[in-house]
Biotite code that builds the C-alpha atoms (Angstrom):
import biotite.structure as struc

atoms = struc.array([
    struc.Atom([21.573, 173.126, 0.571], chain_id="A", res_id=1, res_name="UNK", atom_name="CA", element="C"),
    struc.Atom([18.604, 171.103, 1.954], chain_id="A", res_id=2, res_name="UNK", atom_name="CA", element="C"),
    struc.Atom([16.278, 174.126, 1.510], chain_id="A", res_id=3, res_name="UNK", atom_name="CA", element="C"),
    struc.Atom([16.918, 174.501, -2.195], chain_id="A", res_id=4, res_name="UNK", atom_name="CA", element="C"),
    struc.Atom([16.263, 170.678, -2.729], chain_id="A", res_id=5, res_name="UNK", atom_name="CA", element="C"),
    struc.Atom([12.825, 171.937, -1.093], chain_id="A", res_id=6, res_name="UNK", atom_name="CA", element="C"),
    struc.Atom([12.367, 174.949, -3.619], chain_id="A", res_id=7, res_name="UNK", atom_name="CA", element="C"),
    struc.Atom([13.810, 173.696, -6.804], chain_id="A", res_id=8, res_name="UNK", atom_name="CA", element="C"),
    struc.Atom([10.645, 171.292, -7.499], chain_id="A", res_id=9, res_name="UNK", atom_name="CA", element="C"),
    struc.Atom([8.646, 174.246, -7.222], chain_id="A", res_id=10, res_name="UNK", atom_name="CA", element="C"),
    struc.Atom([10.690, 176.555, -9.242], chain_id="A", res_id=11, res_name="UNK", atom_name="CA", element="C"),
    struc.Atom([10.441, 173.545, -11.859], chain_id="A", res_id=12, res_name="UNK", atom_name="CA", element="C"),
    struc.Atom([6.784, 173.291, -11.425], chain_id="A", res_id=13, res_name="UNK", atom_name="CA", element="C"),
    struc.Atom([6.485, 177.356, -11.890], chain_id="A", res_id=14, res_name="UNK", atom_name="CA", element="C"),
    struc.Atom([8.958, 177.093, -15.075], chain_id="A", res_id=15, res_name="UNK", atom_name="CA", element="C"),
    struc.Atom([6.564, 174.463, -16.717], chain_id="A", res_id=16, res_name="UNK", atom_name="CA", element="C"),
    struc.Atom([3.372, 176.056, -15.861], chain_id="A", res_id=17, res_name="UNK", atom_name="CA", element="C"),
    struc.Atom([4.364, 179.280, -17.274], chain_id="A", res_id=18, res_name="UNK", atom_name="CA", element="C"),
    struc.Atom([5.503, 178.139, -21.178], chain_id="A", res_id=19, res_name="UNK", atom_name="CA", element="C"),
    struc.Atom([1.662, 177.887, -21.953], chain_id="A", res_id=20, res_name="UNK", atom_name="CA", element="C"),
    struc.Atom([-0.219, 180.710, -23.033], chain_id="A", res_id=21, res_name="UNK", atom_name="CA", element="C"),
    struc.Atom([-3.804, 181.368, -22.083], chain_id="A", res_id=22, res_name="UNK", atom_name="CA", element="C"),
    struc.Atom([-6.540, 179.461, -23.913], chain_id="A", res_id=23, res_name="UNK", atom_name="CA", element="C"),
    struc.Atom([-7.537, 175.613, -24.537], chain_id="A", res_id=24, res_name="UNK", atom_name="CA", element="C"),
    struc.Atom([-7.276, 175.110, -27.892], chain_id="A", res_id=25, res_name="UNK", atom_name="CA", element="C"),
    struc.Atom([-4.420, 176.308, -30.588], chain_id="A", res_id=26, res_name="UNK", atom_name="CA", element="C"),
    struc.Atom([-6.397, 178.921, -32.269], chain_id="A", res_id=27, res_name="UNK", atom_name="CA", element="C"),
    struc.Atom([-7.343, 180.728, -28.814], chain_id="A", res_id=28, res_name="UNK", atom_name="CA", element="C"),
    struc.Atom([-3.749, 180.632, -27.902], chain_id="A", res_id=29, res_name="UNK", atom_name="CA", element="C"),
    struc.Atom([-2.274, 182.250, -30.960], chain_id="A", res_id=30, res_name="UNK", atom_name="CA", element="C"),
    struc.Atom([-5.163, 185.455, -30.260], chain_id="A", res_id=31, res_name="UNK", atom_name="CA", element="C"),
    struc.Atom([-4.073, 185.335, -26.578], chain_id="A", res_id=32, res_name="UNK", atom_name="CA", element="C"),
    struc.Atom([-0.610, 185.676, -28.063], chain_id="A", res_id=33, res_name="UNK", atom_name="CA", element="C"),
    struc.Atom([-1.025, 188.113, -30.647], chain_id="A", res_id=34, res_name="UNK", atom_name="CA", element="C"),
    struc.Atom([-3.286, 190.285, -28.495], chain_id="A", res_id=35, res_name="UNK", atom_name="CA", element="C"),
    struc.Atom([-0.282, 190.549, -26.070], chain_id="A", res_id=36, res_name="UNK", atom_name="CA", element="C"),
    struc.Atom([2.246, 191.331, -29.135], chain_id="A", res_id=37, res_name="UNK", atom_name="CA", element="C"),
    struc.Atom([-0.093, 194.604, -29.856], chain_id="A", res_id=38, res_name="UNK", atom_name="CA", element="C"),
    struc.Atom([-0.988, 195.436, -25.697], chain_id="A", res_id=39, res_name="UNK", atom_name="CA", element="C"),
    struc.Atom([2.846, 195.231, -25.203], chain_id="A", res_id=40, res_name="UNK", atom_name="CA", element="C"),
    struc.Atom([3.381, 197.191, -28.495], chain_id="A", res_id=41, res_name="UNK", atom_name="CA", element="C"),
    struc.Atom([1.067, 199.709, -27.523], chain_id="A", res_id=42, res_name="UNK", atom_name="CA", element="C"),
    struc.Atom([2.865, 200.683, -24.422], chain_id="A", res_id=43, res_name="UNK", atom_name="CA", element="C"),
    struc.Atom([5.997, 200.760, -25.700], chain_id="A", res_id=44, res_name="UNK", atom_name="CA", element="C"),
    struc.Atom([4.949, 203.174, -28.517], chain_id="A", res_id=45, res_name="UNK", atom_name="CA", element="C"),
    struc.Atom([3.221, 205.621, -25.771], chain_id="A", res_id=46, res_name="UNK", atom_name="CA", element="C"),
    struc.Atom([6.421, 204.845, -23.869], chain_id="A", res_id=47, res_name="UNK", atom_name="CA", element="C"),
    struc.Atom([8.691, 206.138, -26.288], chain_id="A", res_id=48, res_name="UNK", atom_name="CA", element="C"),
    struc.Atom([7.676, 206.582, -29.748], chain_id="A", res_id=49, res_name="UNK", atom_name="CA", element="C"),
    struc.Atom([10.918, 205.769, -31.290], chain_id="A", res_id=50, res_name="UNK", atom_name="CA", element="C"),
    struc.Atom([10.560, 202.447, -30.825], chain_id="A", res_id=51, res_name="UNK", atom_name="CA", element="C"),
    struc.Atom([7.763, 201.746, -33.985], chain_id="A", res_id=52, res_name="UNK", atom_name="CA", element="C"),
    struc.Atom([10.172, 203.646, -36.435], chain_id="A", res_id=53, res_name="UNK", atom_name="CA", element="C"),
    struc.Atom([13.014, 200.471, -35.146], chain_id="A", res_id=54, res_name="UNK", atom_name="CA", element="C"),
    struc.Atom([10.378, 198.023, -35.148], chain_id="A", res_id=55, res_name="UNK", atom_name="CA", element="C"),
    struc.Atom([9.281, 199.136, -38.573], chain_id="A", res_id=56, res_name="UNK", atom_name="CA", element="C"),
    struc.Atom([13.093, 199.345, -39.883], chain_id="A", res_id=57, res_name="UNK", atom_name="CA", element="C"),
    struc.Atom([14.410, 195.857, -38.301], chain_id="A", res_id=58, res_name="UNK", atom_name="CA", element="C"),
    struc.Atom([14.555, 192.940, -40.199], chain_id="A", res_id=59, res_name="UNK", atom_name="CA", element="C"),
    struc.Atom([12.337, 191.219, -37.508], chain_id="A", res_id=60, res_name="UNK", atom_name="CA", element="C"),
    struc.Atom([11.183, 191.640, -33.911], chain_id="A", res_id=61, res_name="UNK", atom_name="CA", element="C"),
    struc.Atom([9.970, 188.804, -31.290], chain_id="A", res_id=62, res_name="UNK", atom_name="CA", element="C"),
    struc.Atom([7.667, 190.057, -28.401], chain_id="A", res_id=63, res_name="UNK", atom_name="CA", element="C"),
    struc.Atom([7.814, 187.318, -25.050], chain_id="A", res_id=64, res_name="UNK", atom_name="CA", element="C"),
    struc.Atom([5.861, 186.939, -21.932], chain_id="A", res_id=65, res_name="UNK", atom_name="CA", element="C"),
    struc.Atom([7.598, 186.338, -19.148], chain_id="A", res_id=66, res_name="UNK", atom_name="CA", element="C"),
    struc.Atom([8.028, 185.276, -15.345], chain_id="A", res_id=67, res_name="UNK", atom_name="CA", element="C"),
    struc.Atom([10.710, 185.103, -13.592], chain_id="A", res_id=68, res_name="UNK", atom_name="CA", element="C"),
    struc.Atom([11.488, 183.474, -10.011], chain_id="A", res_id=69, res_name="UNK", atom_name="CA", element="C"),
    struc.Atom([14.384, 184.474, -8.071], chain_id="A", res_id=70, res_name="UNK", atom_name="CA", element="C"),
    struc.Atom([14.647, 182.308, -4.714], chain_id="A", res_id=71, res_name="UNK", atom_name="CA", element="C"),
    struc.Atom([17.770, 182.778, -2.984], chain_id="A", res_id=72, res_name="UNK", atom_name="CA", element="C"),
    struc.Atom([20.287, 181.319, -5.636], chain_id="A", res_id=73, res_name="UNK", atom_name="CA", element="C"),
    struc.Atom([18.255, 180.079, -8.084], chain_id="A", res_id=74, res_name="UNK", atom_name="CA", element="C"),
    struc.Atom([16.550, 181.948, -10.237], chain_id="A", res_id=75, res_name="UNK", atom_name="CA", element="C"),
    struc.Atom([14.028, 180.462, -13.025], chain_id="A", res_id=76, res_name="UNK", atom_name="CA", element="C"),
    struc.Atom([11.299, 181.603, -15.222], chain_id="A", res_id=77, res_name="UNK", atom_name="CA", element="C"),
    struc.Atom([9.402, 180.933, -18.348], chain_id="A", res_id=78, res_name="UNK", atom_name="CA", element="C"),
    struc.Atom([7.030, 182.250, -20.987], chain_id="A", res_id=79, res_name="UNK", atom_name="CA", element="C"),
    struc.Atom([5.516, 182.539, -24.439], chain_id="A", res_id=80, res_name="UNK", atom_name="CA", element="C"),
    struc.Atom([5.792, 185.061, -27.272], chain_id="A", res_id=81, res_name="UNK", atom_name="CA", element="C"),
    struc.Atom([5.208, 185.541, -31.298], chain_id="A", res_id=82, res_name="UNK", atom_name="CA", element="C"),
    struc.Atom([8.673, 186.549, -33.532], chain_id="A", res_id=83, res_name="UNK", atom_name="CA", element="C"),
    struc.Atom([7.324, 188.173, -36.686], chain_id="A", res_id=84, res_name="UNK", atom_name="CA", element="C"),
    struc.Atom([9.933, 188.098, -39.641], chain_id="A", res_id=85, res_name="UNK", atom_name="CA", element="C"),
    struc.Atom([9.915, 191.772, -41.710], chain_id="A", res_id=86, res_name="UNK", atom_name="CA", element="C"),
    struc.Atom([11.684, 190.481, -44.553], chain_id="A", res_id=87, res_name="UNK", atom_name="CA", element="C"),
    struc.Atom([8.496, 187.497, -45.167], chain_id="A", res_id=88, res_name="UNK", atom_name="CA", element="C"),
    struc.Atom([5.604, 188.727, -42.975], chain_id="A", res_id=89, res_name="UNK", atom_name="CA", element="C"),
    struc.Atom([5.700, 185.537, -41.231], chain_id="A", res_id=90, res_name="UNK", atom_name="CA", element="C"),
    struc.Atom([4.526, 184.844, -37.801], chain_id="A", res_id=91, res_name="UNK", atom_name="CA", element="C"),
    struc.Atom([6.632, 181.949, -35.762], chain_id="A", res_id=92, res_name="UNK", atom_name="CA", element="C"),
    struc.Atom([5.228, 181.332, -32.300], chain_id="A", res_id=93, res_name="UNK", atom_name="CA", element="C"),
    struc.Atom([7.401, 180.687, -29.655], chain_id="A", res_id=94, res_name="UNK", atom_name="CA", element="C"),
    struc.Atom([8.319, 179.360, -26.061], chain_id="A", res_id=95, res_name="UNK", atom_name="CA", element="C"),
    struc.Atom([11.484, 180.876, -23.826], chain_id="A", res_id=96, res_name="UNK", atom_name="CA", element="C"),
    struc.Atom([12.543, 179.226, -20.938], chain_id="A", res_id=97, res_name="UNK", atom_name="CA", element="C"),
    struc.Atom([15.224, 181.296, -18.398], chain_id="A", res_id=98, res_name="UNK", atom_name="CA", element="C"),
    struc.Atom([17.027, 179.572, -15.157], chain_id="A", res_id=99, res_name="UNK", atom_name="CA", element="C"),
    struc.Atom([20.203, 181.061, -13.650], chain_id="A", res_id=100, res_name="UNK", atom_name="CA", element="C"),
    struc.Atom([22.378, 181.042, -10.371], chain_id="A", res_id=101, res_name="UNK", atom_name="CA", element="C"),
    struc.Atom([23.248, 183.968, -8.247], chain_id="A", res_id=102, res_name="UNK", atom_name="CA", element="C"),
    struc.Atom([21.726, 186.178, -5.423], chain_id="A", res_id=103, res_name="UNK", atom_name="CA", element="C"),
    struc.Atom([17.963, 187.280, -5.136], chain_id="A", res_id=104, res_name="UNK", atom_name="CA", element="C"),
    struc.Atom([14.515, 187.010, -3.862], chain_id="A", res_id=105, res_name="UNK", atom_name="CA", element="C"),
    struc.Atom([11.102, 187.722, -5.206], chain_id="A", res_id=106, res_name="UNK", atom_name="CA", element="C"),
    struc.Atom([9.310, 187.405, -8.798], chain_id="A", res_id=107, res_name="UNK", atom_name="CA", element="C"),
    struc.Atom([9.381, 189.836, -11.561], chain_id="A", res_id=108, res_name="UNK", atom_name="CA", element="C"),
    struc.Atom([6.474, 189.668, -14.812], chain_id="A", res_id=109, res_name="UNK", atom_name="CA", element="C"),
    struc.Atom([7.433, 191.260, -17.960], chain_id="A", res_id=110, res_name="UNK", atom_name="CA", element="C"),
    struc.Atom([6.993, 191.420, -21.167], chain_id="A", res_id=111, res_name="UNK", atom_name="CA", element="C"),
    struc.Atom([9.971, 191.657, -24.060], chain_id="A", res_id=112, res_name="UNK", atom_name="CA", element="C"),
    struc.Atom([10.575, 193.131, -27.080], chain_id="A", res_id=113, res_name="UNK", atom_name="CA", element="C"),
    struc.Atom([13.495, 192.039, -29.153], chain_id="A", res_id=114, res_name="UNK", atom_name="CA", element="C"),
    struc.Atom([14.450, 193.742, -32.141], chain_id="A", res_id=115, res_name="UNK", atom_name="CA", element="C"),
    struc.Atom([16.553, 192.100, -35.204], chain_id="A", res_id=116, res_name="UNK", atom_name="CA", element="C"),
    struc.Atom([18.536, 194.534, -37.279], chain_id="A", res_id=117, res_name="UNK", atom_name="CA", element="C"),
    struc.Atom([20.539, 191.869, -38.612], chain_id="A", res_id=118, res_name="UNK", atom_name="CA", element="C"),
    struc.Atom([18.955, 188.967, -41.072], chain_id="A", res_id=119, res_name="UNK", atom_name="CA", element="C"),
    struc.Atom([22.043, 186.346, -39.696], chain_id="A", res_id=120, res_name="UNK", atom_name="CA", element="C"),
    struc.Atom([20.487, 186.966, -35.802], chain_id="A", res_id=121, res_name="UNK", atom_name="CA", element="C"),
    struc.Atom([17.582, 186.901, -36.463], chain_id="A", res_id=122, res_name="UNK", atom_name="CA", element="C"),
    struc.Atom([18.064, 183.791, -38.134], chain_id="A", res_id=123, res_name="UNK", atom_name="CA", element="C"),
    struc.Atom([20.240, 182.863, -35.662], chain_id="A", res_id=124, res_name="UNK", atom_name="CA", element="C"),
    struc.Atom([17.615, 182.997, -33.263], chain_id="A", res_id=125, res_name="UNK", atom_name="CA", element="C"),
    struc.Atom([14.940, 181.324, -35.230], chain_id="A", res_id=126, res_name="UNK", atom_name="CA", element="C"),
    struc.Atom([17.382, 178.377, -35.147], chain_id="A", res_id=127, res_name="UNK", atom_name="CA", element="C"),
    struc.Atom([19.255, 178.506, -32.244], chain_id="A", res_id=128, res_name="UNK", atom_name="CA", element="C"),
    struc.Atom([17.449, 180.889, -29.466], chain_id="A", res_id=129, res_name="UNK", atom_name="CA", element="C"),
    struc.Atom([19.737, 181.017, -26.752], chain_id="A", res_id=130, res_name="UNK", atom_name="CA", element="C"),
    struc.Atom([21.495, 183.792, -25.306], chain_id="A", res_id=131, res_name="UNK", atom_name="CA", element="C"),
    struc.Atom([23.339, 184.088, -22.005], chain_id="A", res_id=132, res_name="UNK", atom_name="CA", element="C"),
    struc.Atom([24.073, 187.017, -20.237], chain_id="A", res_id=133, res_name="UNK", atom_name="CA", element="C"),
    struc.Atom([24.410, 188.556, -16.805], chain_id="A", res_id=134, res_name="UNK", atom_name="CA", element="C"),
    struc.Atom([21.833, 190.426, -15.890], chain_id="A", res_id=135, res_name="UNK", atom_name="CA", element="C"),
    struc.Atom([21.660, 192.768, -12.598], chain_id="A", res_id=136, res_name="UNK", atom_name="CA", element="C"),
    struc.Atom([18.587, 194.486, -11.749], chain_id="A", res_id=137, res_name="UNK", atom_name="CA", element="C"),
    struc.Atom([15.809, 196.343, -9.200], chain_id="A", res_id=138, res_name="UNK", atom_name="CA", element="C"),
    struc.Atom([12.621, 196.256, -10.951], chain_id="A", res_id=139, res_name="UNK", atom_name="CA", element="C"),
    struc.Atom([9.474, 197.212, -9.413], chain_id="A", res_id=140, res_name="UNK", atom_name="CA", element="C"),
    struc.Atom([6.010, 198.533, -10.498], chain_id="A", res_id=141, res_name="UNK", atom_name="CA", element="C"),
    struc.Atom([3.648, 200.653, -8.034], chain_id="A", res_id=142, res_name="UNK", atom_name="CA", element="C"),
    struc.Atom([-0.102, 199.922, -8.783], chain_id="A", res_id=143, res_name="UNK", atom_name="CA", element="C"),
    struc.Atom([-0.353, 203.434, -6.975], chain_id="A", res_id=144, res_name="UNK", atom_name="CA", element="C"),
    struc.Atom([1.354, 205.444, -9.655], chain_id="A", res_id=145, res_name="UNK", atom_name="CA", element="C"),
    struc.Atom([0.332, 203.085, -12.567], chain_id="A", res_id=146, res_name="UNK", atom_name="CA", element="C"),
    struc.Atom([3.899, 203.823, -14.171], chain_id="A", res_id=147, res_name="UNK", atom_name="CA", element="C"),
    struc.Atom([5.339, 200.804, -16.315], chain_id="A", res_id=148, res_name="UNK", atom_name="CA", element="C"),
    struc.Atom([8.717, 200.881, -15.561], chain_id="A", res_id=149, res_name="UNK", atom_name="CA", element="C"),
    struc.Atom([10.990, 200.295, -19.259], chain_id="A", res_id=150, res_name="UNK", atom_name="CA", element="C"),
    struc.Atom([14.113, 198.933, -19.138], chain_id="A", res_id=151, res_name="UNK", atom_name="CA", element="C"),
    struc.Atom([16.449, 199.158, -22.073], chain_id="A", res_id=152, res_name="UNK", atom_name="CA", element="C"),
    struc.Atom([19.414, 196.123, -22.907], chain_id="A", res_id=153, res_name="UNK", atom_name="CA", element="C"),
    struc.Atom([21.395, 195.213, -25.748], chain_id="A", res_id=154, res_name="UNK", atom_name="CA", element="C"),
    struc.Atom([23.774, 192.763, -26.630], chain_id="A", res_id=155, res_name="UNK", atom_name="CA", element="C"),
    struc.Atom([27.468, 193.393, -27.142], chain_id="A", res_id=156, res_name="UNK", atom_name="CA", element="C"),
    struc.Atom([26.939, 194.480, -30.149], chain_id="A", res_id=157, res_name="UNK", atom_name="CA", element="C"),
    struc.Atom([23.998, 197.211, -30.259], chain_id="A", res_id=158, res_name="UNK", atom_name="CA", element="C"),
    struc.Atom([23.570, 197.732, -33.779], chain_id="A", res_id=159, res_name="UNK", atom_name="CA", element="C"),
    struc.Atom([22.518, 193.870, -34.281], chain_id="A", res_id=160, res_name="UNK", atom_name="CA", element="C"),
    struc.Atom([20.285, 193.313, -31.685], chain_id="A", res_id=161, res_name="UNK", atom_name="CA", element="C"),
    struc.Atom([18.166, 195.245, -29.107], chain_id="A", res_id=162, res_name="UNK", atom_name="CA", element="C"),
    struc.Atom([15.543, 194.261, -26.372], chain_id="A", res_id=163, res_name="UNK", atom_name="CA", element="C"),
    struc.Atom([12.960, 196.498, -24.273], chain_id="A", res_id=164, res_name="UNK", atom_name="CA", element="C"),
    struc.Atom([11.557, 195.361, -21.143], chain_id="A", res_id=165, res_name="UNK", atom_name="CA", element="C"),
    struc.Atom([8.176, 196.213, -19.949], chain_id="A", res_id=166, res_name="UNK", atom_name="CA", element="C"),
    struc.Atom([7.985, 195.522, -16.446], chain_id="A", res_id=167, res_name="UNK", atom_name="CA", element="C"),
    struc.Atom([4.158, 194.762, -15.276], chain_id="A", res_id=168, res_name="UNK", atom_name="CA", element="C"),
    struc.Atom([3.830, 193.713, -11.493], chain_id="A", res_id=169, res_name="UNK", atom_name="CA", element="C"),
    struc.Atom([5.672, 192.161, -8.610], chain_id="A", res_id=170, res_name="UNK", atom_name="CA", element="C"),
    struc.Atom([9.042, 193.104, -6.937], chain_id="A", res_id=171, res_name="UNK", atom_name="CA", element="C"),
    struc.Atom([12.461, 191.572, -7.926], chain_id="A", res_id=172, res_name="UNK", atom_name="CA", element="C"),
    struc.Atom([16.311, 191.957, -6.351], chain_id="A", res_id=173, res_name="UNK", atom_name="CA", element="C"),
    struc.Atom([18.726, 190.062, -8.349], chain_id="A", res_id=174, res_name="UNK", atom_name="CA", element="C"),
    struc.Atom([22.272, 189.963, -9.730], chain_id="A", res_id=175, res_name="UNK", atom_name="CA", element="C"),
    struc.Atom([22.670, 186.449, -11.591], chain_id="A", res_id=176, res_name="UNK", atom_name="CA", element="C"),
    struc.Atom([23.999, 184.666, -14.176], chain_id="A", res_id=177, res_name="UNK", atom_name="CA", element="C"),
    struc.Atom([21.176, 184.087, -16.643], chain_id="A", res_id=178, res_name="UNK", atom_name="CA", element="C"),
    struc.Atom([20.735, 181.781, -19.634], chain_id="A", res_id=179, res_name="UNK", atom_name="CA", element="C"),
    struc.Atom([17.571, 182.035, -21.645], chain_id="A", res_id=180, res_name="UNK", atom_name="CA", element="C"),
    struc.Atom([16.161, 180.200, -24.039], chain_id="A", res_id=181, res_name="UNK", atom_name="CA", element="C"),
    struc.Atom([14.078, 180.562, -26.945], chain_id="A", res_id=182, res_name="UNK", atom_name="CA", element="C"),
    struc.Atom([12.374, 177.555, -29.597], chain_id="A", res_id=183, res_name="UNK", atom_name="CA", element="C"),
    struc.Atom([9.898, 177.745, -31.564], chain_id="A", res_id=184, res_name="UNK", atom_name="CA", element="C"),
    struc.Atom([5.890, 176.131, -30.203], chain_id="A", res_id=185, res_name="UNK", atom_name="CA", element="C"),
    struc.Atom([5.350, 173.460, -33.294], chain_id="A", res_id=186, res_name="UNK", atom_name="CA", element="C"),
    struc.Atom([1.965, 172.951, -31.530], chain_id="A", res_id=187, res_name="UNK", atom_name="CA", element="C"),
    struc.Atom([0.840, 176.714, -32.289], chain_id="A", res_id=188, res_name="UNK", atom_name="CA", element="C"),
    struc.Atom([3.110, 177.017, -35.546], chain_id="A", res_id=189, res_name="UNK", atom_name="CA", element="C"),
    struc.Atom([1.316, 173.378, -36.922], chain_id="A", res_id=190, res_name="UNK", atom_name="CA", element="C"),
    struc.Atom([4.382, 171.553, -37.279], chain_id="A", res_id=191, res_name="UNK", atom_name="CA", element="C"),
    struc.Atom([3.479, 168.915, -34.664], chain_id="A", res_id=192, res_name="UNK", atom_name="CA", element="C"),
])
């Protein structure tokens, strides 16, 4: 118990660190942001080309950069990402946040895409953001092979809601009980 009092200031610290994209200003944030939407839409298209026809189709998608910590039993991670609404063209830029109990070691970067083929989640998640869910997994990226390794997960219901998982660098072991959470940046959306 006395080592995680040690680590959980600098899970905290890593958590915080990681909601800001890259750039000092608003405007250099929002192209940092949007430049990762299309990299991380890019490879998922060469990936599997499916994947534009249900981004195209959906009534939204959101697309999130993300790290995630894993030290013994906690695990906790955080990130940025853009959620573009089909139905009005709008851009909403976002923060997510993760942290979760279980077993596993080591630190896993990724980037997300969620797809909304249903207008209530969608604006479910504009609203609310959060989603819970177990989440077991061995994800790992050689910089030998230069393979991305894609991951595939979907909600209970499949039809409603679907996410991709591009999974860049670093090694992760974990079975846990995650909670993630999503809210919209009023800083980069100019509501502050």
């Amino acid at each position: 118990m006395r080592d995680l009092r040690l680590w959980s200031p600098i899970l905290i610290m890593v958590l915080l660190l990681g909601c800001a994209s890259k750039g000092d200003t608003p405007t250099e944030q929002r192209n940092h942001i949007q430049q990762m939407r299309q990299q991380t839409l890019s490879t998922l298209y060469g990936q599997n080309p499916n994947i534009r026809q249900e981004v195209a189709r959906s009534k939204g998608y959101a697309v999130f950069a993300n790290v995630n910590n894993n030290l013994l039993l906690i695990s906790a991670g955080s990130g940025y990402g853009v959620l573009r609404d089909n139905r009005t063209g709008r851009d909403t830029y976002m923060k997510m946040a993760t942290a979760g109990m279980g077993v596993g070691m080591g630190i896993k970067k990724f980037q997300a895409l969620i797809i909304f083929n249903d207008a209530t989640a969608l604006d479910r998640f504009i609203t609310s953001g959060f989603d819970a869910s177990a989440q077991a997994d061995v994800a790992a990226k050689s910089a030998d092979d230069g393979k991305v390794v894609v991951s595939e997960a979907a909600n209970a219901d499949f039809q409603k809601v679907k996410m991709y998982q591009l999974t860049e660098k670093g090694v992760a072991v974990q079975a846990t009980m995650q909670g993630y959470k999503y809210w919209p940046d009023d800083e980069l959306n100019g509501t502050k």
